[in-house]
N, C-alpha and C positions, 0 to 999 in steps of 0.2 A: 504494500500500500504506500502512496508518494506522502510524503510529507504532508500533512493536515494542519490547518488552524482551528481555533476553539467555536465550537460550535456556538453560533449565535446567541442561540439561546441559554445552554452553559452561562458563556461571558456577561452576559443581562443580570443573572442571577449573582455574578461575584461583585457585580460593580454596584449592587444595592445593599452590600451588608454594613453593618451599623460600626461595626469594630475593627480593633488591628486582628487579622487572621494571625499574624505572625504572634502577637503577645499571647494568644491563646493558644498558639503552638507552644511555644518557650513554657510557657503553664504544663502542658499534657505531656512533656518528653522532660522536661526538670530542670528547663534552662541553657543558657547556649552553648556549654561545651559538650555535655549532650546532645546536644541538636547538632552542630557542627561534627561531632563523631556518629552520629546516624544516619546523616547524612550522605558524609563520603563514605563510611560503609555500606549503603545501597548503593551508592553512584561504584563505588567499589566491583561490588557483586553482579549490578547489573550491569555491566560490561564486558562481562566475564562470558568468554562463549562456553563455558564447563557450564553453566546452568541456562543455557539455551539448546532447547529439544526441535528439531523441525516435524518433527513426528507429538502431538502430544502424550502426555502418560497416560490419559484415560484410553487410548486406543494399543495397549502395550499389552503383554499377557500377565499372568501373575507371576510369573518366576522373572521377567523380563522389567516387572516392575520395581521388583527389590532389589536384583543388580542396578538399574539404572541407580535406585536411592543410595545404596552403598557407594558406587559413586560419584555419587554428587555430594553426600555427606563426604567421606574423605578428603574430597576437592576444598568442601566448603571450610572442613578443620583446617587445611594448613595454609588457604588463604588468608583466611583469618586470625591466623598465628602470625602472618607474615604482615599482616598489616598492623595489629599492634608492634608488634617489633620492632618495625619499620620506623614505629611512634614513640618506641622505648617505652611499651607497656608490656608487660608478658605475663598483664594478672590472667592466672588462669580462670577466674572469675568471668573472664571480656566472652568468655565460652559458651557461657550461660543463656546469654540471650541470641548467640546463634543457632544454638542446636533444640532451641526451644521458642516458645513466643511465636509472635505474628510475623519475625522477620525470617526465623528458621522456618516457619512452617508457608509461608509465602512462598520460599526458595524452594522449598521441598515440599511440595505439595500434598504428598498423602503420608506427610511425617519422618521423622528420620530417628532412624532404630539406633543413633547414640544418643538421643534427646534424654533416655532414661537415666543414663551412666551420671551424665551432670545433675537431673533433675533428683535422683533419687540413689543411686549409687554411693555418689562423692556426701551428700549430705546423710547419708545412714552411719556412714563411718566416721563420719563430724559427730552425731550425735551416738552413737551408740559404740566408741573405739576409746580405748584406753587412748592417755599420751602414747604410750609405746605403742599400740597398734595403729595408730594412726602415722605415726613415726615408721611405720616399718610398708605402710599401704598407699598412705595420701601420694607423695611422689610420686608413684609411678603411675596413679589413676589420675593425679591432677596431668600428667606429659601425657598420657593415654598409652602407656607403654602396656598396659593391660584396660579391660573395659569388661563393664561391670553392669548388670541390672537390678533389680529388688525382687524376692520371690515370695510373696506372701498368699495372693491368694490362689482357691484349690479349685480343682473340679469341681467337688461336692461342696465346697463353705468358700466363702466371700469375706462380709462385711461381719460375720460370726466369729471374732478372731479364736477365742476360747475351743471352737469347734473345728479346729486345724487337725489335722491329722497325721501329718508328717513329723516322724519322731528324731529325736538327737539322744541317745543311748550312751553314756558317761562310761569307757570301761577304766579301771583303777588301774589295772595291771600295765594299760600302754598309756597311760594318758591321753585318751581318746576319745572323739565321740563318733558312734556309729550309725549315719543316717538313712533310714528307712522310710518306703513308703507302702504303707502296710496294705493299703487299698486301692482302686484304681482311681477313687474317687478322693487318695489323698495327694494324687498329682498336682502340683504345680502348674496353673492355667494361666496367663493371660500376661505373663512378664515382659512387658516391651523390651525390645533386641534378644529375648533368649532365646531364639530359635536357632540362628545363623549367625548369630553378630558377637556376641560376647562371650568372653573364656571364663567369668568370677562370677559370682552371684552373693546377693545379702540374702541370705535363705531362714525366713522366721517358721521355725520347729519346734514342738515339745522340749522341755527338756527333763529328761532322767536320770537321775544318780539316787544311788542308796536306795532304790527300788520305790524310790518316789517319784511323783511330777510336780514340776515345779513351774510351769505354764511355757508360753511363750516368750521364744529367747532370739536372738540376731545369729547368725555363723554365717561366716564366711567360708565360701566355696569352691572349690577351683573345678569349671565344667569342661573344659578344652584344652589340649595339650596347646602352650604357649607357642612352637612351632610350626607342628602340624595341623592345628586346631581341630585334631579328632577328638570324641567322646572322652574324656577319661574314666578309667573304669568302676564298672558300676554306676555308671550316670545314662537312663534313657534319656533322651533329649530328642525334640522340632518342634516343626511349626503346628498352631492350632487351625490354620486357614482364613478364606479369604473373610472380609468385615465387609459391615455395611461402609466402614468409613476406615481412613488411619492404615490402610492395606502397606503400604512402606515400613511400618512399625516394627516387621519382623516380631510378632508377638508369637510366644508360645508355651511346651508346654517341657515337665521335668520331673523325672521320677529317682529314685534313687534306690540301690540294691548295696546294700550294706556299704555304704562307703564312709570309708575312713578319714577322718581330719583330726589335726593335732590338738590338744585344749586350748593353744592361743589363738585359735579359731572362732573360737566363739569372743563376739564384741562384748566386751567385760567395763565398760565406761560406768554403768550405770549397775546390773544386777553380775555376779562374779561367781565363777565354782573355783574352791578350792581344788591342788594336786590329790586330797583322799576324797572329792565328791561330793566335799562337803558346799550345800549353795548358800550363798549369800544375798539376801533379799536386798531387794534398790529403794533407796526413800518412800518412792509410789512408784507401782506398775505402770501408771501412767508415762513416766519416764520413755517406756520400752516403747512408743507410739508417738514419740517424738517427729519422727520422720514423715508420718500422716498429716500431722498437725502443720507443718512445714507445706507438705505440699498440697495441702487444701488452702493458704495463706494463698499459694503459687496459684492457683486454679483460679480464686476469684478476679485474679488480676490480669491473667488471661482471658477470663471472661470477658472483662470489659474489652477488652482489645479485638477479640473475634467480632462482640457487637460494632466497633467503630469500624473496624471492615465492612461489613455485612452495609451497614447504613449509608457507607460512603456510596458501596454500587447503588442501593436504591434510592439513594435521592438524588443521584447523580442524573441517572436516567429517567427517572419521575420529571427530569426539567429538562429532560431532552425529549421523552413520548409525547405526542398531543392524541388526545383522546374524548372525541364528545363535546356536545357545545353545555357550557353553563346558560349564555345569551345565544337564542336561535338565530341573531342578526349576527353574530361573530364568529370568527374561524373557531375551527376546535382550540381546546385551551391546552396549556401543558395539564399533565397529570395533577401535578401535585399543588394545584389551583385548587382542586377537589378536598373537601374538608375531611372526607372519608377515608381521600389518599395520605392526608395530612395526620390522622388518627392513627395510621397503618405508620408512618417513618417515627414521625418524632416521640412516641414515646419511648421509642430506641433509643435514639438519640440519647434521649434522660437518660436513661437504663444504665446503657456507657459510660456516659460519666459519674453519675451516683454510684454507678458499681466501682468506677476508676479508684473515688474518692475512699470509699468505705474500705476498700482493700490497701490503700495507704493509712487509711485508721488503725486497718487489722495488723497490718506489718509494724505497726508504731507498739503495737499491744505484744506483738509474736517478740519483738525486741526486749521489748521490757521485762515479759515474764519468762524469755529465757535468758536476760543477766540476773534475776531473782534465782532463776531457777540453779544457773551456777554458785550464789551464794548460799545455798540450801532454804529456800523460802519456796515452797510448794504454794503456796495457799494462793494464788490467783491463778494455778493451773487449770484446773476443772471450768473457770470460768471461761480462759481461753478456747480453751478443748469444745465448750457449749457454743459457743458463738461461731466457730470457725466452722463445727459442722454446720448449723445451719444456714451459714451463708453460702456454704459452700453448696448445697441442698437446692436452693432458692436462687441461687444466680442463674446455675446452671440450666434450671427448669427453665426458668423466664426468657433463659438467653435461649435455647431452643424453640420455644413458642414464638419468641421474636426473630429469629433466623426464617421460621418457614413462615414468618406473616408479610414480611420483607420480600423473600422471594415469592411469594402472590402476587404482591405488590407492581411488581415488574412483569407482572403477566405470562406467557407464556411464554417469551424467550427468558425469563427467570427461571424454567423448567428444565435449559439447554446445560449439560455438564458445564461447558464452556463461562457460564455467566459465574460457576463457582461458589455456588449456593450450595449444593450439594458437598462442597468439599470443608468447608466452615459448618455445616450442619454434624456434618461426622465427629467433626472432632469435638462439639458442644453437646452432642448429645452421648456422645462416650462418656462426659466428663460428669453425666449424671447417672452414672453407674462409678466407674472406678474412683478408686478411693475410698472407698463408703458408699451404698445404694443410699440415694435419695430418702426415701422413708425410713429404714434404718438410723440414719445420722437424725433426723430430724425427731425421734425418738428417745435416741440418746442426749439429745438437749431437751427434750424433756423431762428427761429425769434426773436433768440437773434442776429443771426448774421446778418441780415438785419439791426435791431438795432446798432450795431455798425459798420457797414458800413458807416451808413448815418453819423454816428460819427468821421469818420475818414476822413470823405470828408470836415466836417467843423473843422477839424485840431484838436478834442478833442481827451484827453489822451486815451488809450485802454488798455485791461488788456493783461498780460503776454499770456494767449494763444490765443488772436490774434493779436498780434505786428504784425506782417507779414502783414498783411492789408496796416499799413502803408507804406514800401516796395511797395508791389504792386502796389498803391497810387501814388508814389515819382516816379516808373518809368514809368508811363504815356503807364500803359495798355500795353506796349508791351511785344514779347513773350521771355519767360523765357529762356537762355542760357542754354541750357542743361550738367550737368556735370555727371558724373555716379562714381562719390563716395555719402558714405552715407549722409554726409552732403546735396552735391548737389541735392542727392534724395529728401530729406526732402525739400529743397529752390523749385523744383519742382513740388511736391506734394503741398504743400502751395500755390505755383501759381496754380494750376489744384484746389484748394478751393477758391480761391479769384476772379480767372476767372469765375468760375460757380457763385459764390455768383453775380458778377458784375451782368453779364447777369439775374439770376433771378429777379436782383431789380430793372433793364431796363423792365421787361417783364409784373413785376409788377405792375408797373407806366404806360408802354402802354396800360393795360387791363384796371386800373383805369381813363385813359384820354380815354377812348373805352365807359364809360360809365357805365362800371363797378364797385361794389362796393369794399371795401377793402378785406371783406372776398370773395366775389368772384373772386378777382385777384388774392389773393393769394392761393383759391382753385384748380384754373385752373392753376396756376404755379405749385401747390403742386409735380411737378415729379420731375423738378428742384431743389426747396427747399430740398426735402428729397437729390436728390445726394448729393445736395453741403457741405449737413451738415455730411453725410457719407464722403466727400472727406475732410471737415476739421478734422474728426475724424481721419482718416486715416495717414492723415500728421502728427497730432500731437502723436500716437500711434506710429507711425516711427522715430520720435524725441525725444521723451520722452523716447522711448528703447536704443537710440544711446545714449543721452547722459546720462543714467542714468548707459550703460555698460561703458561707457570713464569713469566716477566716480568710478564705481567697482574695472577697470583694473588696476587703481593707488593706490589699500593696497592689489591685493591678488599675486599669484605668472605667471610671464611670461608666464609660461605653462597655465594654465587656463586664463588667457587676451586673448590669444590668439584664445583659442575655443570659448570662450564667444564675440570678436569681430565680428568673422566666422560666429556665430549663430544670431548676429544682422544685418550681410552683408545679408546673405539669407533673414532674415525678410524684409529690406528693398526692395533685388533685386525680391523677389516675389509677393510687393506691387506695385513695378514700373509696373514691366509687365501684376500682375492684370489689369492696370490703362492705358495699351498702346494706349487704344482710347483718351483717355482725353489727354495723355503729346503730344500726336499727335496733339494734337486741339491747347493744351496752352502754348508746349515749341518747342524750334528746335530740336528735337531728330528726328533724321533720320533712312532711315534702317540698317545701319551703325552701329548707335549707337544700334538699338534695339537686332539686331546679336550680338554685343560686350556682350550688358549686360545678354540676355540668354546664352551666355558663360560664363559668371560672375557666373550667378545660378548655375551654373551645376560643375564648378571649387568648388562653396561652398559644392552643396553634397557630391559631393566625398572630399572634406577635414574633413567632421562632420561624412562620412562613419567608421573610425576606431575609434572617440570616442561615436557612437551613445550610446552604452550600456552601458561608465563609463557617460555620461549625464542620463540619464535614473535610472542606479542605485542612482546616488547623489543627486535623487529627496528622494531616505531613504522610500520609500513607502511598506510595507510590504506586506508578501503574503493575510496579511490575511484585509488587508483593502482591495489589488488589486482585491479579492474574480475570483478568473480567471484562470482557466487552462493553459491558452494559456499565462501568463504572469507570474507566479509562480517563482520565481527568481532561480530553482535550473533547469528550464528548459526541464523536464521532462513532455513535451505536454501529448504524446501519452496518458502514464500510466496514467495521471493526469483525462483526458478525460474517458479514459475507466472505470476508478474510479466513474466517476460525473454520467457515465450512470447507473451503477447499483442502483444509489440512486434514480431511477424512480419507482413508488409505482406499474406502469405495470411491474417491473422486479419484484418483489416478491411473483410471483407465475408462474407456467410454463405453465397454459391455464387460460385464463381469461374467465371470466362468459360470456361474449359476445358470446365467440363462439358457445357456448351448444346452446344460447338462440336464436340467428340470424345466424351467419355464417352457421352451418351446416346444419341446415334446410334448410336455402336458396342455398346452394349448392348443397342439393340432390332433391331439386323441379324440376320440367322441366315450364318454364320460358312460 
């Protein structure tokens, strides 16, 4: 395709936005040596012909897929080595957000099977590694002179961790533990790179000694001879097959037939066996799930990133399609003139960013209670642990429902592989299963928050994200004054979690005076539990965005406070109305108010309507991360489109073999 300029219409839409695009970039990326180092790292990479395919990878086969990712991942490690170097950086850190994030997964389209070694390898052995072990591992996994995945969950168990099956057998005699998989269903499933890519593994297994268990523990494993990278023995090992999404991932599966590792194998940081077997308990169990907690911190933050993609294409081309007259006297209008269409992008848009924001709340929080947690101060673990799952829960859900509302949105060339919907939808709806299933985690913050109910009722301290308890507490159950600013929302929304929490811990306790047992009270309440822990998520996701933009709006400029206010009013007014059954139940919001505030919505769209495209560009996402016809920033759909088709392996030739062989025959038969 010849050189192009910016579609008319595009350009119309940049040259009416209200703010500096660029201060709102410097905002979203952390300021300008950031942004200057992101920069010439895509300009970097995309110039690179190692990551230009003339054949797409969605037309590749499956084996043909994972070579190509292997590589373009290899390619992309020692580029990227070579360009901080070049910089006189060699944190191995700068690794991080290549082989993971929207810029690795941009480049690498259905994933890249060393994303897990950084994501989750490197930080297992941070958090669960003696000094010594770490001393004797980190070097040569930070250089990649070996590579390394996480193997926790099983065929048969997931998000059960207690119900793992794979054993680590303590013998005295060699200093040994001896790992088994007693079951088929104790296999080892879903370890990104473990199929084909990686030699080591953090493998969480029972542990046994002294003809005890002593739960779940961390070892270190060596799967691959370091040269030949064959099996080592006693290790089944492959791949589990193709996915709906992430098919690069090299995800798979691993069993073990009595193999032997030495005792400084197992990560000893936190819980320890002595040389006679004897085990040494860790502060809190908690400890050992460090690694979870970390990379559910990592997920929300991705999340938002997948939505600023996703948004970017469809608003992109919502002001490029015209579709349908508003006035029968005037040409069709662009899409996103339509208030319907405007419903459908921007409360992405929020999403994005409030999920941006909350996720640097959450890392502010992952920071602080793990320097507590190195000075031996547990006591705000549990709350972190609560929160992270169910943001983690909640992002992920919403970000999925907002990927496939996005690609509707763009109609049916949003349906084409090519638009790249489908490829951002894989990876966001993965994200709500691994790690934790969705209702599972959000479960388990509920039973943190049952726990500090009962806490608050006998007048003990509560952690910062659930103060509001006490409130609720203090005003003796009754219902919440409704006010329809955001503050008020969030005071709302906190009462619509503290009233469900009430009620499930009544529901609870009647099921157990019923005769029921505790896990059965709270199985049968379990519909409850999960809302309530989705509606504390929600409040605090609405407050956490409110005031972390009131923080923002006091160093950047008036112009931009103001959009960025706008863009936190929507997020809130589209959570209340989510939620009109519940503030029905728990506040005085009448129909009054509920008309008021969907006028409130719809005042925000059309105010976020003339800067949707300077928000959208200030996300700084290029074409070639967007990988998207319909998102291309110079907005040239059509050509772009008619481009992507010729790159079909059926367009390169003008009868295909099928028809000789099938079609005409069976057209000139009589039936």
């Amino acid at each position: 395709m010849p050189a192009s300029t910016v579609n008319k219409d595009l350009q119309a839409e940049r040259d009416k936005g209200s703010f500096d695009r660029n201060e709102f970039t410097l905002w979203w990326v952390g300021g300008k040596e950031k942004l200057k180092e992101k920069q010439d790292l895509e300009t970097f990479l995309a110039n690179d012909p190692d990551f230009h395919n003339e054949t797409p990878i969605h037309f590749l086969s499956h084996k043909e897929l994972y070579e190509e990712t292997i590589r373009q991942a290899t390619a992309i490690f020692r580029k990227v080595r070579k360009f901080h170097e070049d910089r006189g950086n060699g944190d191995p850190s700068n690794y991080m957000q290549i082989l993971g994030g929207l810029l690795g997964n941009g480049i690498i389209r259905q994933g890249n099977p060393l994303g897990i070694h950084f994501a989750m390898f490197v930080p297992a052995l941070l958090g669960h590694g003696s000094p010594e072990q770490q001393a004797e591992w980190l070097p040569r996994a930070l250089k990649c002179q070996l590579l390394g995945t996480y193997a926790q969950t099983e065929l048969g168990h997931g998000t059960f961790l207690r119900g793992l099956e794979t054993t680590a057998t303590y013998d005295e005699r060699t200093e040994e533990f001896v790992l088994e998989s007693p079951t088929l269903s104790s296999y080892k499933w879903w370890p990104g790179g473990l199929a084909h890519t990686v030699n080591y593994c953090v493998v969480m297994a029972q542990l046994f000694s002294k003809g005890k268990c002593h739960g779940i523990q961390p070892f270190i494993v060596q799967l691959r001879d370091e040269e030949s990278h064959m099996p080592m023995k006693g290790i089944v090992i492959g791949e589990i097959g193709n996915k709906l999404g992430m098919n690069g991932v090299n995800n798979g599966y691993l069993g073990f037939e009595k193999v032997r590792i030495p005792r400084k194998n197992m990560l000893m940081k936190n819980a320890k066996l002595l040389a006679d077997g004897t085990f040494v308990k860790p502060p809190s169990q908690a400890l050992t799930y460090g690694t979870m907690m970390f990379v559910r911190v990592i997920i929300v933050r991705d999340t938002a990133l997948h939505l600023a993609k996703v948004a970017t294409i469809a608003v992109r081309y919502s002001c490029v399609r015209r579709q349908s007259h508003i006035n029968p006297d005037q040409p069709e209008v662009q899409v996103i003139d339509h208030l319907t269409q405007q419903y459908k992008l921007f409360p992405s848009i929020a999403r994005s960013i409030v999920f941006k924001l909350t996720s640097d709340n959450l890392w502010e929080m992952y920071n602080q209670v793990t320097s507590e947690l190195d000075q031996g101060n547990l006591e705000r673990l549990p709350e972190l642990h609560a929160i992270a799952c169910c943001l983690k829960a909640v992002t992920t859900a919403d970000a999925a429902k907002s990927v496939e509302t996005l690609r509707m949105a763009c109609g049916g060339h949003g349906y084409m592989t090519c638009a790249n919907f489908y490829n951002t939808y894989g990876f966001v709806t993965a994200a709500c299963t691994y790690e934790g299933e969705n209702t599972v985690l959000l479960l388990q913050t509920a039973r943190y928050l049952i726990k500090v109910w009962n806490q608050a009722l006998k007048g003990q301290p509560l952690g910062p994200t659930v103060q509001y308890l006490n409130s609720f507490i203090q005003s003796r159950n009754n219902r919440h004054a409704w006010i329809d600013t955001v503050p008020g929302i969030v005071k709302a929304l906190q009462t619509v979690a503290a009233g469900k929490l009430r009620l499930a811990n009544e529901h609870v306790e009647q099921r157990k005076k019923a005769g029921y047992t505790h896990e059965e009270a709270v199985n049968l309440t379990s519909l409850e539990l999960a809302q309530t822990a989705e509606a504390h998520c929600r409040a605090f996701l609405v407050q956490s965005g409110h005031e972390m933009i009131e923080k923002l709006c006091q160093r950047v400029s008036p112009a931009l406070a103001k959009v960025m206010r706008t863009v936190g009013e929507l997020y809130a007014y589209n959570e209340a109305l989510d939620s009109i059954g519940s503030l029905v139940r728990f506040t005085t919001i009448s129909e009054s108010d509920i008309n008021r505030l969907q006028s409130k919505l719809e005042s925000a769209l059309l105010a976020i309507r003339p800067n949707a495209v300077s928000i959208v560009d200030g996300f700084a996402i290029p074409d070639v991360l967007l990988g998207s016809p319909l998102g291309a920033y110079d907005g040239n759909v059509y050509e772009r489109l008619y481009e992507e088709a010729q790159k079909s392996p059926l367009n390169k030739e003008p009868v295909n073999k099928s028809f000789h062989l099938y079609l005409k025959p069976f057209m000139r038969s009589s039936l």
